[in-house]
CHARMM-style PDB file with segment names, atoms N, HN, CA, C and O in Angstrom:
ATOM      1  N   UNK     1       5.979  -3.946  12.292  1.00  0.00      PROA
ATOM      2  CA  UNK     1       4.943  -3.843  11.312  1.00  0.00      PROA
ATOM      3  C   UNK     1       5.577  -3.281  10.041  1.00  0.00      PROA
ATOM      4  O   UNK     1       6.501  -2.469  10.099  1.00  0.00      PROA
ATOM      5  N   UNK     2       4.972  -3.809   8.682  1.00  0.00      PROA
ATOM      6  HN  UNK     2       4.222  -4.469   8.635  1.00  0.00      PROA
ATOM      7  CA  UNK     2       5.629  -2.932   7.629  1.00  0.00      PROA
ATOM      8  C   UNK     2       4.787  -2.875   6.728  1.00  0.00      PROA
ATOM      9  O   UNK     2       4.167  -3.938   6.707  1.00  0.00      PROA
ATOM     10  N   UNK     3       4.425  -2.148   5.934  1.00  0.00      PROA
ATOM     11  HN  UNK     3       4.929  -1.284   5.951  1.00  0.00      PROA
ATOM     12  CA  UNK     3       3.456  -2.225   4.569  1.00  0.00      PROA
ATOM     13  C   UNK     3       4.629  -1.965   3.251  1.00  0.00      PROA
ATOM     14  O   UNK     3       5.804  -1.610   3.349  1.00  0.00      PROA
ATOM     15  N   UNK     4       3.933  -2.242   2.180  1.00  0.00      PROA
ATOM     16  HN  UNK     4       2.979  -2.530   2.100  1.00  0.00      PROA
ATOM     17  CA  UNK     4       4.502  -2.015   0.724  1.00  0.00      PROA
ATOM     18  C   UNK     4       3.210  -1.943  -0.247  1.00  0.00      PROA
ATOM     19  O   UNK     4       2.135  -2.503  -0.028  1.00  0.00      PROA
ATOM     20  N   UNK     5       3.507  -1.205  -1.274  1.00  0.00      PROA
ATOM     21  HN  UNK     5       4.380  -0.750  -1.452  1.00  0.00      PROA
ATOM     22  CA  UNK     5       2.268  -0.996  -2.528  1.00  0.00      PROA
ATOM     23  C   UNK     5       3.001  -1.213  -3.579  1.00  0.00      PROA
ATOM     24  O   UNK     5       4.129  -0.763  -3.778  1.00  0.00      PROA
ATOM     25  N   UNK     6       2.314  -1.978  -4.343  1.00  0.00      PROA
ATOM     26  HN  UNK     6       1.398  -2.344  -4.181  1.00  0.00      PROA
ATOM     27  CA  UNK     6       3.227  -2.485  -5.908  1.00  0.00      PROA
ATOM     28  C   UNK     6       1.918  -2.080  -6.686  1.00  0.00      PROA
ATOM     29  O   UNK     6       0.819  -1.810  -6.202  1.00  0.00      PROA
ATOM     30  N   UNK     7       2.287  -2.103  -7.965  1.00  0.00      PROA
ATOM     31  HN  UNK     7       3.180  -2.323  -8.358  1.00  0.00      PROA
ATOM     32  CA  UNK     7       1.320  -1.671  -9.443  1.00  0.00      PROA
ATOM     33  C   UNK     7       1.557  -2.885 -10.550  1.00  0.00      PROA
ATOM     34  O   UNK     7       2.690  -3.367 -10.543  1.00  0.00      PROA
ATOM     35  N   UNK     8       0.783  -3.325 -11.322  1.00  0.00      PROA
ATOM     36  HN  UNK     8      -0.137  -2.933 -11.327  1.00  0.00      PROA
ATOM     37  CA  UNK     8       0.697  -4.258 -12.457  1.00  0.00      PROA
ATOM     38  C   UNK     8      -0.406  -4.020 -13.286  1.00  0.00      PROA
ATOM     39  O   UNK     8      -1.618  -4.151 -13.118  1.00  0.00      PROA
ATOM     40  N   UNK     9       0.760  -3.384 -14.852  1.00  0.00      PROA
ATOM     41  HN  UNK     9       1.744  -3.277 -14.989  1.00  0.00      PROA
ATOM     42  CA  UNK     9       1.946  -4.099 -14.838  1.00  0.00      PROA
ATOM     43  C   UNK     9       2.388  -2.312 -14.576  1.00  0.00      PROA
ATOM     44  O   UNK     9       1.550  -1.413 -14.504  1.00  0.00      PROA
ATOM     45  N   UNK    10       4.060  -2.101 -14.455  1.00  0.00      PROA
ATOM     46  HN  UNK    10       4.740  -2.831 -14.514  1.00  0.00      PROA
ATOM     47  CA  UNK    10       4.507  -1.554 -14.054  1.00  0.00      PROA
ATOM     48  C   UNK    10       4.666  -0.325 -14.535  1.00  0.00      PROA
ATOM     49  O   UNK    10       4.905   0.703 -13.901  1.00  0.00      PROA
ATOM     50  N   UNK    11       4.517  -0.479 -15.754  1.00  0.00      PROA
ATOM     51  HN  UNK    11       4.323  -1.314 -16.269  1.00  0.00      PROA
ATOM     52  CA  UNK    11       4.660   0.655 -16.968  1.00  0.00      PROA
ATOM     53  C   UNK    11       3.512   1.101 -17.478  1.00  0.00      PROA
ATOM     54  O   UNK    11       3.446   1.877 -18.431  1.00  0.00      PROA
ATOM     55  N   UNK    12       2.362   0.539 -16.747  1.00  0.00      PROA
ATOM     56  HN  UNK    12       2.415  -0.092 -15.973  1.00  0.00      PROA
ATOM     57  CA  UNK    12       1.276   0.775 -17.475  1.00  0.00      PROA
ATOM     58  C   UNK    12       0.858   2.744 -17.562  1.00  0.00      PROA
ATOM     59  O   UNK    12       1.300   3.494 -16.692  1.00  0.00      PROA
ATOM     60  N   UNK    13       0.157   3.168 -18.497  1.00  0.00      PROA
ATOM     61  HN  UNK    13      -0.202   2.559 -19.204  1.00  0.00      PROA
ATOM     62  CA  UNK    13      -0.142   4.678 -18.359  1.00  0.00      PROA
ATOM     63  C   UNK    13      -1.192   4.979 -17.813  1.00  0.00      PROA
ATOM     64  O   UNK    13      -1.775   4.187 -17.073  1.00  0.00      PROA
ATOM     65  N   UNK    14      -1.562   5.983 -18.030  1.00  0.00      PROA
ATOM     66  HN  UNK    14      -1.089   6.627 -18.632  1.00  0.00      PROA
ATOM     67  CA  UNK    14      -2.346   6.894 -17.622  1.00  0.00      PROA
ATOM     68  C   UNK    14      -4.008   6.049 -17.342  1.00  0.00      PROA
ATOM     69  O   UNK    14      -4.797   5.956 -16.401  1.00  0.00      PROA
ATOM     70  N   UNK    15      -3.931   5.564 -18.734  1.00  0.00      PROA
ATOM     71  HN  UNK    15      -3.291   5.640 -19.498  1.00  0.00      PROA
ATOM     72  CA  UNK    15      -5.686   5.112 -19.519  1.00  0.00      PROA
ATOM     73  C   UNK    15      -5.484   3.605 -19.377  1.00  0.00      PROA
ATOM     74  O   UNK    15      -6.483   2.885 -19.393  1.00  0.00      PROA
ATOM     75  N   UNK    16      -4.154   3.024 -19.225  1.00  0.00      PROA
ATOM     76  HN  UNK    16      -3.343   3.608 -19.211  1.00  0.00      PROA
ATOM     77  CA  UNK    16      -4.492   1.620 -19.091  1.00  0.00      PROA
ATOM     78  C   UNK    16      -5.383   0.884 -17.573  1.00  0.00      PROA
ATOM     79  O   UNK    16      -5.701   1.511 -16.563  1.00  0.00      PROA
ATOM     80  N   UNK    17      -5.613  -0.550 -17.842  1.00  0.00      PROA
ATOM     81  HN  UNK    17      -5.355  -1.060 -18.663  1.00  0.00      PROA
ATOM     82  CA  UNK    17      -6.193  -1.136 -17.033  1.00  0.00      PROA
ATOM     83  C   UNK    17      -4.535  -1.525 -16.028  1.00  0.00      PROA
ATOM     84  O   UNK    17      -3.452  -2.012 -16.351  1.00  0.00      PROA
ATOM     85  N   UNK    18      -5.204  -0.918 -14.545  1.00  0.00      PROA
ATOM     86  HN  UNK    18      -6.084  -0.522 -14.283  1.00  0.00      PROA
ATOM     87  CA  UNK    18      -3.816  -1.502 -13.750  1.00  0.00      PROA
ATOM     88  C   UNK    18      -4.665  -1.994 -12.561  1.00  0.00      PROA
ATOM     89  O   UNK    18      -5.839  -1.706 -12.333  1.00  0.00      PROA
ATOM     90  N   UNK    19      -3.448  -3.183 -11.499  1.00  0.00      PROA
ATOM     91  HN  UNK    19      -2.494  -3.417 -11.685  1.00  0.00      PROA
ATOM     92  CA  UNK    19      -3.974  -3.779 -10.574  1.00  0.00      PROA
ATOM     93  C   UNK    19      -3.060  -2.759  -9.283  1.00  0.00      PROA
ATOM     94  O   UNK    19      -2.086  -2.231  -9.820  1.00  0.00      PROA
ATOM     95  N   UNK    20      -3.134  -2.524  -8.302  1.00  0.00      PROA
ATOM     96  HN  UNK    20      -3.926  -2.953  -7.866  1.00  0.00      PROA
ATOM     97  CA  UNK    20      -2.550  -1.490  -7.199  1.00  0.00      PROA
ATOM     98  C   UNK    20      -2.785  -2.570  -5.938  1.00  0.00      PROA
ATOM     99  O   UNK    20      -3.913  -2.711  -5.466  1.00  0.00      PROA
ATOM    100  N   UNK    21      -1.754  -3.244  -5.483  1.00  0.00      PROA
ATOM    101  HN  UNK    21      -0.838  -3.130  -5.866  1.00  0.00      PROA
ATOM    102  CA  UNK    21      -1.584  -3.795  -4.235  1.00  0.00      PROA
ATOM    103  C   UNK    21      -1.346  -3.580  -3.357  1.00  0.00      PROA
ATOM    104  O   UNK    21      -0.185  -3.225  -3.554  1.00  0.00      PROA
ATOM    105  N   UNK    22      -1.579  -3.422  -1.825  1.00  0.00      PROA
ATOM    106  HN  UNK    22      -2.523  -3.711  -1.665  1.00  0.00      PROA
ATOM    107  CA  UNK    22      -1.717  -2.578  -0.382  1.00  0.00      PROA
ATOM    108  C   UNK    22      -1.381  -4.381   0.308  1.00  0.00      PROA
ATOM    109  O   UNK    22      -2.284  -5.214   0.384  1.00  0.00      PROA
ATOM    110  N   UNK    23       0.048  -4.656   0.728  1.00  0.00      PROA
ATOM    111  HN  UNK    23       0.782  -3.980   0.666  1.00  0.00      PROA
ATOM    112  CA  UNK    23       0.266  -5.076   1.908  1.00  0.00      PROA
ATOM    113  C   UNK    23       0.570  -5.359   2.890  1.00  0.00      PROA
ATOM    114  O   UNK    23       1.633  -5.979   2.901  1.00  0.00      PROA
ATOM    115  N   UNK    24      -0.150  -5.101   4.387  1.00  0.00      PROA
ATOM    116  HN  UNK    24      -1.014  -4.597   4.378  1.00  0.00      PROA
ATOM    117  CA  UNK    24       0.520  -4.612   5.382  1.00  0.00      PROA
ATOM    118  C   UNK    24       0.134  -6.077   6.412  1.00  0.00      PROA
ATOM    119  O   UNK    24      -0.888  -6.756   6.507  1.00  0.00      PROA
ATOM    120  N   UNK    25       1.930  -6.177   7.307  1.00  0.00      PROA
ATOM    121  HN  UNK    25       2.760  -5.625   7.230  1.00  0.00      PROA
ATOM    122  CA  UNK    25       2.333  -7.361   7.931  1.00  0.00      PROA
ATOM    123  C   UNK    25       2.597  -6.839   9.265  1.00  0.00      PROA
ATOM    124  O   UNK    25       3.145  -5.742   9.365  1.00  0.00      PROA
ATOM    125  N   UNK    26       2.317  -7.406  10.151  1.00  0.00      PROA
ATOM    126  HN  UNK    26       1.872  -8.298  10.070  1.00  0.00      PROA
ATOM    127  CA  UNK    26       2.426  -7.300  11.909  1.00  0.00      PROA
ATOM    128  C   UNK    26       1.809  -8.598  12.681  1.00  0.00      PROA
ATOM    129  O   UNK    26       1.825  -9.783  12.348  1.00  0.00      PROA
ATOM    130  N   UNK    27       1.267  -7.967  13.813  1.00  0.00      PROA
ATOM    131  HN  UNK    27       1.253  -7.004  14.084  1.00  0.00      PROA
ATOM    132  CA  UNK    27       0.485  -8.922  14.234  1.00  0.00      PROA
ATOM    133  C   UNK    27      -0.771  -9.531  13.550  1.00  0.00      PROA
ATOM    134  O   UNK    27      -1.303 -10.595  13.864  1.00  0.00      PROA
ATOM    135  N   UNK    28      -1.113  -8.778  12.674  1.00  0.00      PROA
ATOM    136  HN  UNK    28      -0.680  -7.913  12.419  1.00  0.00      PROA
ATOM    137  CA  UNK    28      -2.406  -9.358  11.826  1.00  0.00      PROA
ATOM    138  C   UNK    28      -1.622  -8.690   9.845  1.00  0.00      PROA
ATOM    139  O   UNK    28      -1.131  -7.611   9.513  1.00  0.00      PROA
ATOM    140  N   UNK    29      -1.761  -9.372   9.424  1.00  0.00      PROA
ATOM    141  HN  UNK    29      -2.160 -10.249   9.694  1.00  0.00      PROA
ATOM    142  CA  UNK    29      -1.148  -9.416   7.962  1.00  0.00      PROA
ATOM    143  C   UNK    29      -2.319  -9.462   6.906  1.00  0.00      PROA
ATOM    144  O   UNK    29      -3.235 -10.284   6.956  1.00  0.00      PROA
ATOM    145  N   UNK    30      -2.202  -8.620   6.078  1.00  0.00      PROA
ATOM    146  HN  UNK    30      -1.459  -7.952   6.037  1.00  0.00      PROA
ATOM    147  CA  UNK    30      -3.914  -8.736   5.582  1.00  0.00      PROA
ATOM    148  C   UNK    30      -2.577  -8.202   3.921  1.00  0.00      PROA
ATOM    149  O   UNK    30      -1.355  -8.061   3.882  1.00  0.00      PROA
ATOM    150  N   UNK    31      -4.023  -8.024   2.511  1.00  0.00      PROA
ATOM    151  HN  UNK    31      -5.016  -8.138   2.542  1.00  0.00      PROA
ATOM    152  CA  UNK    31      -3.652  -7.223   1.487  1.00  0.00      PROA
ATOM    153  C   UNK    31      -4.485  -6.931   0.818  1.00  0.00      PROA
ATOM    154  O   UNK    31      -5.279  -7.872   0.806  1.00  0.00      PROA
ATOM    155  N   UNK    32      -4.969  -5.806  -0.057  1.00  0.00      PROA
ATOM    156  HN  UNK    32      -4.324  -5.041  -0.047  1.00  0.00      PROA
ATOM    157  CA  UNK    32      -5.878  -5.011  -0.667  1.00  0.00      PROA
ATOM    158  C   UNK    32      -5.692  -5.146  -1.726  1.00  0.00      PROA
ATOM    159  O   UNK    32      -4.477  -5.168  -1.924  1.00  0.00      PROA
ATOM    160  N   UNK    33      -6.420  -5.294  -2.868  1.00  0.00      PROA
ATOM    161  HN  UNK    33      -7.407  -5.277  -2.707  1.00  0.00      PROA
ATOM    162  CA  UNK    33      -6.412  -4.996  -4.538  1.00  0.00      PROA
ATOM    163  C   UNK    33      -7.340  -4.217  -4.631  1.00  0.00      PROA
ATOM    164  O   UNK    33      -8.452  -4.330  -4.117  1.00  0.00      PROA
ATOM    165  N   UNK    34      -6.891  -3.266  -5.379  1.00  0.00      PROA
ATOM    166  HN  UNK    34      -5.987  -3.174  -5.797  1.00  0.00      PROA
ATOM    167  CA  UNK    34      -7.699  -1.903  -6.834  1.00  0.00      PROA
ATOM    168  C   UNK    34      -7.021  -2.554  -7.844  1.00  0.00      PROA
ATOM    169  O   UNK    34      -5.948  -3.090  -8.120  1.00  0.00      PROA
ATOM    170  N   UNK    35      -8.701  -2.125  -8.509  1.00  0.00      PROA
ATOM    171  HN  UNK    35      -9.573  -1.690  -8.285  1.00  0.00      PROA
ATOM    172  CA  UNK    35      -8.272  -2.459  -9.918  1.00  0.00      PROA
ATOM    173  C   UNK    35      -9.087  -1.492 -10.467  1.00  0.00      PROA
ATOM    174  O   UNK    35     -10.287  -1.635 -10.235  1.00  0.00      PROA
ATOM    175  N   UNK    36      -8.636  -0.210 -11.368  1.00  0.00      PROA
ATOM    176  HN  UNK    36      -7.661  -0.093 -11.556  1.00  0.00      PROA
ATOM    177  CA  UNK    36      -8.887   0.612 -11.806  1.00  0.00      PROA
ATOM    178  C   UNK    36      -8.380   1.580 -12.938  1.00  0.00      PROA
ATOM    179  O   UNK    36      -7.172   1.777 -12.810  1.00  0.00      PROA
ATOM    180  N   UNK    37      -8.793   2.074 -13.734  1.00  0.00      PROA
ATOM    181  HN  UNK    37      -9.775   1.914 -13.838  1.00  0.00      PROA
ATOM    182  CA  UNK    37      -7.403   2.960 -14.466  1.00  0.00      PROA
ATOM    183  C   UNK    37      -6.948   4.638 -14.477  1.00  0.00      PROA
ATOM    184  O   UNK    37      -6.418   5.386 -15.299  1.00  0.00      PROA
ATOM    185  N   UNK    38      -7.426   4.758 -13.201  1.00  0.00      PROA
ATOM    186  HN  UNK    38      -7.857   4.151 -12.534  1.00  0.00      PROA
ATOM    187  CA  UNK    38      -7.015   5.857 -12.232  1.00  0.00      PROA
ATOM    188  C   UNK    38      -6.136   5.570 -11.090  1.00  0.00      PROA
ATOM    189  O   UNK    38      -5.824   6.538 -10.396  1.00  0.00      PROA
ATOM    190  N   UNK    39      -5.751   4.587 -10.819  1.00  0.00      PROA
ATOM    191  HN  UNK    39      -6.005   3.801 -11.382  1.00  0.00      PROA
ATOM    192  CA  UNK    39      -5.011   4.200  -9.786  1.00  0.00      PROA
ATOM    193  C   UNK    39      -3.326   4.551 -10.147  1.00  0.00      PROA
ATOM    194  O   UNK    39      -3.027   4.644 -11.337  1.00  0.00      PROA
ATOM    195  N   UNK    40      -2.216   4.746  -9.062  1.00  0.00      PROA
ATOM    196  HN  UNK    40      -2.459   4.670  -8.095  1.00  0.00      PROA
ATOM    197  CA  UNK    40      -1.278   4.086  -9.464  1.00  0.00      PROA
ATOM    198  C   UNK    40      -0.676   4.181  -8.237  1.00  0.00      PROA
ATOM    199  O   UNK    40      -1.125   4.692  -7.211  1.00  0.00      PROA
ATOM    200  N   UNK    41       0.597   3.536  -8.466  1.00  0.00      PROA
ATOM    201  HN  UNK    41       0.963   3.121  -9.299  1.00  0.00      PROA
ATOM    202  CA  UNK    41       1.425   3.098  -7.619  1.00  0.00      PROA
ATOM    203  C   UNK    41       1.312   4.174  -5.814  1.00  0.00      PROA
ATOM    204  O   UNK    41       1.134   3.734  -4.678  1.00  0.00      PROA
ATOM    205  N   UNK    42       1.464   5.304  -6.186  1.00  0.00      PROA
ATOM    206  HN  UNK    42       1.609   5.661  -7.109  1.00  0.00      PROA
ATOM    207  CA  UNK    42       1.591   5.840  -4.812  1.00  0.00      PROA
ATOM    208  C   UNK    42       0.104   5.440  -3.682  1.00  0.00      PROA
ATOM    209  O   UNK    42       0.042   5.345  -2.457  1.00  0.00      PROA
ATOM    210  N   UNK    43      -0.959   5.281  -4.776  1.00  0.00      PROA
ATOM    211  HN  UNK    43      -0.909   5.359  -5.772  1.00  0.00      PROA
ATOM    212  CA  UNK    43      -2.248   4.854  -4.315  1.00  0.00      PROA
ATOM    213  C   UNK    43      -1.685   3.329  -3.145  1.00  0.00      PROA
ATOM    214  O   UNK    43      -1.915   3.402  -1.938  1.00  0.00      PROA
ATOM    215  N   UNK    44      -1.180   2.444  -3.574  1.00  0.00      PROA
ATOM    216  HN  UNK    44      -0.993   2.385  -4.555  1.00  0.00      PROA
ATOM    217  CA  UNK    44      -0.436   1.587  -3.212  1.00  0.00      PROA
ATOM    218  C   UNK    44      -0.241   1.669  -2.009  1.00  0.00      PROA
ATOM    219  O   UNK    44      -0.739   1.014  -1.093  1.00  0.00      PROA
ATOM    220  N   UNK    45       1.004   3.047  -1.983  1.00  0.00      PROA
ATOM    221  HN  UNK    45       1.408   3.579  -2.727  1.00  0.00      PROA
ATOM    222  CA  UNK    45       1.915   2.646  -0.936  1.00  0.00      PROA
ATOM    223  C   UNK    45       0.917   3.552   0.372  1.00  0.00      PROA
ATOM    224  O   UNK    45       0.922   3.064   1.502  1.00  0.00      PROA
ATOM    225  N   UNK    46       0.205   4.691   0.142  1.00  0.00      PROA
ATOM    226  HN  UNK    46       0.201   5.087  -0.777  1.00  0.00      PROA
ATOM    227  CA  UNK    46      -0.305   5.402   0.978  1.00  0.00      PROA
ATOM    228  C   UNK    46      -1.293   4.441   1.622  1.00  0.00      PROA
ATOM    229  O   UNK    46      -1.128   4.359   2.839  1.00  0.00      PROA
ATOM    230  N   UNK    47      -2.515   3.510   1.010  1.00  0.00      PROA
ATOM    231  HN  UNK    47      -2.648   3.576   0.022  1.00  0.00      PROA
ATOM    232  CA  UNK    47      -3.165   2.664   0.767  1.00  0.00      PROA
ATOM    233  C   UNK    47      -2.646   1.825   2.553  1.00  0.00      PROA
ATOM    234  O   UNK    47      -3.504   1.793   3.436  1.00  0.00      PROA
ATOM    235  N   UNK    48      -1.630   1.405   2.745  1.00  0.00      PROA
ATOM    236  HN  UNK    48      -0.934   1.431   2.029  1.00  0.00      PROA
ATOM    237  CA  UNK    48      -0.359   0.403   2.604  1.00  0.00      PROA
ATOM    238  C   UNK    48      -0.390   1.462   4.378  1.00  0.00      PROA
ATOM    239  O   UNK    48      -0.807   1.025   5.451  1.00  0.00      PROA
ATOM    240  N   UNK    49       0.077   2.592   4.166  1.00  0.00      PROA
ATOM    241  HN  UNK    49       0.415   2.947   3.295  1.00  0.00      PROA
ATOM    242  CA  UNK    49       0.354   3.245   5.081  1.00  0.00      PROA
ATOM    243  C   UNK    49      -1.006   3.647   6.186  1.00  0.00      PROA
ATOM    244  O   UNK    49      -0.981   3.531   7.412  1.00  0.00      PROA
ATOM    245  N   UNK    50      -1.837   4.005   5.574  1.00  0.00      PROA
ATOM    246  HN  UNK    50      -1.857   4.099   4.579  1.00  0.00      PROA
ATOM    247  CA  UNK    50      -3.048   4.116   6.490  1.00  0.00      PROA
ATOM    248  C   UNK    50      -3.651   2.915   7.321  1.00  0.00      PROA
ATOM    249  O   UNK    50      -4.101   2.871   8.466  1.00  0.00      PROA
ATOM    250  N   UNK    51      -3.501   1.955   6.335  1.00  0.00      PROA
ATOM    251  HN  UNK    51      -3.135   1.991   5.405  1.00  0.00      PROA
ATOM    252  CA  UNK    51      -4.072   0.390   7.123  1.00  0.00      PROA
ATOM    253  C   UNK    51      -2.781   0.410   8.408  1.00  0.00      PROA
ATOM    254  O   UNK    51      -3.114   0.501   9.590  1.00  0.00      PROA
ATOM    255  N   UNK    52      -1.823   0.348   8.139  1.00  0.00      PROA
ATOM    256  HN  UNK    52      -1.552   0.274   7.179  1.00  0.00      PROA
ATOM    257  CA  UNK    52      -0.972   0.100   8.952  1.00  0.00      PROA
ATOM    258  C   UNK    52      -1.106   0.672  10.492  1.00  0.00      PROA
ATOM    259  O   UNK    52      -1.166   0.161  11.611  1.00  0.00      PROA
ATOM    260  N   UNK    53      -1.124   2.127   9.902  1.00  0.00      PROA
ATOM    261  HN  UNK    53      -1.076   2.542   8.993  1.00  0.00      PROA
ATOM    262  CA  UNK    53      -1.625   2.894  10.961  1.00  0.00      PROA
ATOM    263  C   UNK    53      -2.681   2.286  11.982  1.00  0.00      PROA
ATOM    264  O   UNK    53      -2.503   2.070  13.181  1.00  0.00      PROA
ATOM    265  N   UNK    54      -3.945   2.038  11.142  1.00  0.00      PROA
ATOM    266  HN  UNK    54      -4.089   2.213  10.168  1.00  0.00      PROA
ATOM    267  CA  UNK    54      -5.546   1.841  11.861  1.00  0.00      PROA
ATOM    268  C   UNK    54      -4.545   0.552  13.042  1.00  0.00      PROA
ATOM    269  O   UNK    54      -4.643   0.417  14.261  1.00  0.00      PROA
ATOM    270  N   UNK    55      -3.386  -0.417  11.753  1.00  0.00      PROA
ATOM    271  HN  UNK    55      -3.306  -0.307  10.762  1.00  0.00      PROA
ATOM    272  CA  UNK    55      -3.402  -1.958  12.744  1.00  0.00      PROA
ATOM    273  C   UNK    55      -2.922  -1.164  13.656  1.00  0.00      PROA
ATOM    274  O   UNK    55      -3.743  -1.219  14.572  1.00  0.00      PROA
ATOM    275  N   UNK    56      -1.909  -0.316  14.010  1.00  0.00      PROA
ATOM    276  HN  UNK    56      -1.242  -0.272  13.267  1.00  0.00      PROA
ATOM    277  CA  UNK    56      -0.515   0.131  15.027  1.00  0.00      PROA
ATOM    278  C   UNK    56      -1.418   0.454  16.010  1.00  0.00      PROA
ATOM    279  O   UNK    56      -0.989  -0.215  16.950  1.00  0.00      PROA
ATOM    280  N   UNK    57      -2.428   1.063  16.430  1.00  0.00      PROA
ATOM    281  HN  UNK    57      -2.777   1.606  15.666  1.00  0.00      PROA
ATOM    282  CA  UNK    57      -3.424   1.393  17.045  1.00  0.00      PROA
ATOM    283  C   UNK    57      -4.243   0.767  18.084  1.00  0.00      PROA
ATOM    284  O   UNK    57      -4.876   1.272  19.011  1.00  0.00      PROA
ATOM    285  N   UNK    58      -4.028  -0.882  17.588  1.00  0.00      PROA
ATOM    286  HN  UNK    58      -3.514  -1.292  16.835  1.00  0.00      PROA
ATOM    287  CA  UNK    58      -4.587  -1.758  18.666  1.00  0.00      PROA
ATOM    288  C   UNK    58      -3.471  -2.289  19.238  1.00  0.00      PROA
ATOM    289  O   UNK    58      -3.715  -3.398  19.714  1.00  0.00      PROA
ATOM    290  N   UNK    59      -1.896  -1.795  19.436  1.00  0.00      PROA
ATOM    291  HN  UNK    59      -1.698  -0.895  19.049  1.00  0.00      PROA
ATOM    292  CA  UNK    59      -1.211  -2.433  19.812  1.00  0.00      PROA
ATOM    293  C   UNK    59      -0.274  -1.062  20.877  1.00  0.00      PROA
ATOM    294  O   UNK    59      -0.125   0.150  20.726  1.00  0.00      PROA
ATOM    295  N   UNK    60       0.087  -1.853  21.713  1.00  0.00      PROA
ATOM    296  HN  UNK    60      -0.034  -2.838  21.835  1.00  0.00      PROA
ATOM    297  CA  UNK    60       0.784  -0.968  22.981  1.00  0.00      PROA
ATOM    298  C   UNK    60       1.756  -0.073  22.431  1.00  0.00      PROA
ATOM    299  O   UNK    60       1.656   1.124  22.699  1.00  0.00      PROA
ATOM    300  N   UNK    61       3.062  -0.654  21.401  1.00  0.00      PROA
ATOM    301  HN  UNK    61       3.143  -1.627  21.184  1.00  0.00      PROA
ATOM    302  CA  UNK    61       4.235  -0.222  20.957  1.00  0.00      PROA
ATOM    303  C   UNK    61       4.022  -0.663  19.349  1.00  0.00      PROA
ATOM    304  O   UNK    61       3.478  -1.702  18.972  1.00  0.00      PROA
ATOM    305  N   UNK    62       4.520   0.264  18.602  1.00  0.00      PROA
ATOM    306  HN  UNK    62       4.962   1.107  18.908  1.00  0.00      PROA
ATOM    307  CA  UNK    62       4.391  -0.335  17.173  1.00  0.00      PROA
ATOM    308  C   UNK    62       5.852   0.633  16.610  1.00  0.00      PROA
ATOM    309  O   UNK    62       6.238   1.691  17.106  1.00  0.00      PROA
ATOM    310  N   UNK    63       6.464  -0.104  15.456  1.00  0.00      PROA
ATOM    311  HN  UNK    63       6.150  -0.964  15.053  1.00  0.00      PROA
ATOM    312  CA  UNK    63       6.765   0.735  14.840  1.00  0.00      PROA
ATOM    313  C   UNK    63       6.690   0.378  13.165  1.00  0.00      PROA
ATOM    314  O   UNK    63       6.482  -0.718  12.644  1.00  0.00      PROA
ATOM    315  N   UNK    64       6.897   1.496  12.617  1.00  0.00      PROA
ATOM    316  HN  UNK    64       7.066   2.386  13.040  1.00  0.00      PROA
ATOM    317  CA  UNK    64       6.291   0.848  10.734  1.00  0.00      PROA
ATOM    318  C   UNK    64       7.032   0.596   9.729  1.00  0.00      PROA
ATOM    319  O   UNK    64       6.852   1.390   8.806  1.00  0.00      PROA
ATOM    320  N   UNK    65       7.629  -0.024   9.584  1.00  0.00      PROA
ATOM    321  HN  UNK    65       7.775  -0.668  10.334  1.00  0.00      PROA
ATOM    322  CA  UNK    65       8.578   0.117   8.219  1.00  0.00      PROA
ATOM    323  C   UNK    65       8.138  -0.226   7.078  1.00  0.00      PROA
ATOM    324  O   UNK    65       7.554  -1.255   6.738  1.00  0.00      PROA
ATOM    325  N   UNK    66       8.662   1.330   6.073  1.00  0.00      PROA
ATOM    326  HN  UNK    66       9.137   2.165   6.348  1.00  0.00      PROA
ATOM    327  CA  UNK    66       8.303   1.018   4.812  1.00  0.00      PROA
ATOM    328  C   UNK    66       9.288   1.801   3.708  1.00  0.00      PROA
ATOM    329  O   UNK    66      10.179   2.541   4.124  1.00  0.00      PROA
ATOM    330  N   UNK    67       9.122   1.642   2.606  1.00  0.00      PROA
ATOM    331  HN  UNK    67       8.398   1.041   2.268  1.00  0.00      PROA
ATOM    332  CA  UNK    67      10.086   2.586   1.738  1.00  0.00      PROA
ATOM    333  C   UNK    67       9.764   3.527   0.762  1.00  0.00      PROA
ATOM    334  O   UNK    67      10.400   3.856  -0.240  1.00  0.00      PROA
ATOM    335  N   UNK    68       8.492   3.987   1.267  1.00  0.00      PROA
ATOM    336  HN  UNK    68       7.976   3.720   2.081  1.00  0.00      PROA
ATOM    337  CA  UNK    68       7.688   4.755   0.764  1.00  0.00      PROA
ATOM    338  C   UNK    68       8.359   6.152   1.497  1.00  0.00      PROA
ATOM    339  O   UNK    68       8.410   6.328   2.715  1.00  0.00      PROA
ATOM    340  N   UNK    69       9.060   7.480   0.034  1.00  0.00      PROA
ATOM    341  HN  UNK    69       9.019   7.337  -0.954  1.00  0.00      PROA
ATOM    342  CA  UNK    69       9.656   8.369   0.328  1.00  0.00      PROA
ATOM    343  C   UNK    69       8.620   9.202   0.394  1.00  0.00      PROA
ATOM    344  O   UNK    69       8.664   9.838   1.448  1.00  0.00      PROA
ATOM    345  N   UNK    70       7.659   9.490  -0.309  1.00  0.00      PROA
ATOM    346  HN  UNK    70       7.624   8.974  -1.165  1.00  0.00      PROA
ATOM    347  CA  UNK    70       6.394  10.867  -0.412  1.00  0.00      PROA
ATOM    348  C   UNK    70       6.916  11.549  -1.826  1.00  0.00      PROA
ATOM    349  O   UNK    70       6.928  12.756  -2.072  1.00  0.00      PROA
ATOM    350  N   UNK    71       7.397  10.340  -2.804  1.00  0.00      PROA
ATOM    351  HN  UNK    71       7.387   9.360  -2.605  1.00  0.00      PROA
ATOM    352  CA  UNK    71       8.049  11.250  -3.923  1.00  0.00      PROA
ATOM    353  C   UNK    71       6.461  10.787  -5.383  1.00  0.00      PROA
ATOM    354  O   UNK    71       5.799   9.750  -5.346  1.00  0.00      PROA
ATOM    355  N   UNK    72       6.338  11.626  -6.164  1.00  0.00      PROA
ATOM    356  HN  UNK    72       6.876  12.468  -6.194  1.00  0.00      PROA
ATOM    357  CA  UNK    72       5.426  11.812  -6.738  1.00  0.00      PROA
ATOM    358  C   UNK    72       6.031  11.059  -8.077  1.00  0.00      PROA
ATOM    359  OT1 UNK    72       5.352  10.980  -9.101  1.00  0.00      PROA
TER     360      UNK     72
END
């Protein structure tokens, strides 16, 4: 299983309009959009990480890969 969270566009600030993508792949592969201008990127990857979790849950053995460090 693995998730990833991306932001668009990448540089955007604080007050801009951004899109925040959540998508997580295993046995069932799904992906999330926010679109907000409070969002950003870590929203993404945590986003990304919880779904993953809920999927890992219906399955005997899971494991998660992602490259999400916990850095701010």
């Amino acid at each position: 299983m693995a998730s990833d969270g991306s932001m668009t566009p990448a540089t955007a600030g604080l007050f801009d309009n951004k899109s925040i993508t959540c998508a997580v792949t295993g046995p069932t592969t799904t992906t999330f959009i926010l679109r907000d201008r409070s969002n950003s990127i870590l929203h993404g990857e945590l986003m990304g990480l919880v779904i993953a979790t809920l999927f890992a849950r219906t399955t005997d053995r899971s494991i998660l890969h992602t490259i999400y460090t916990g850095s701010s």
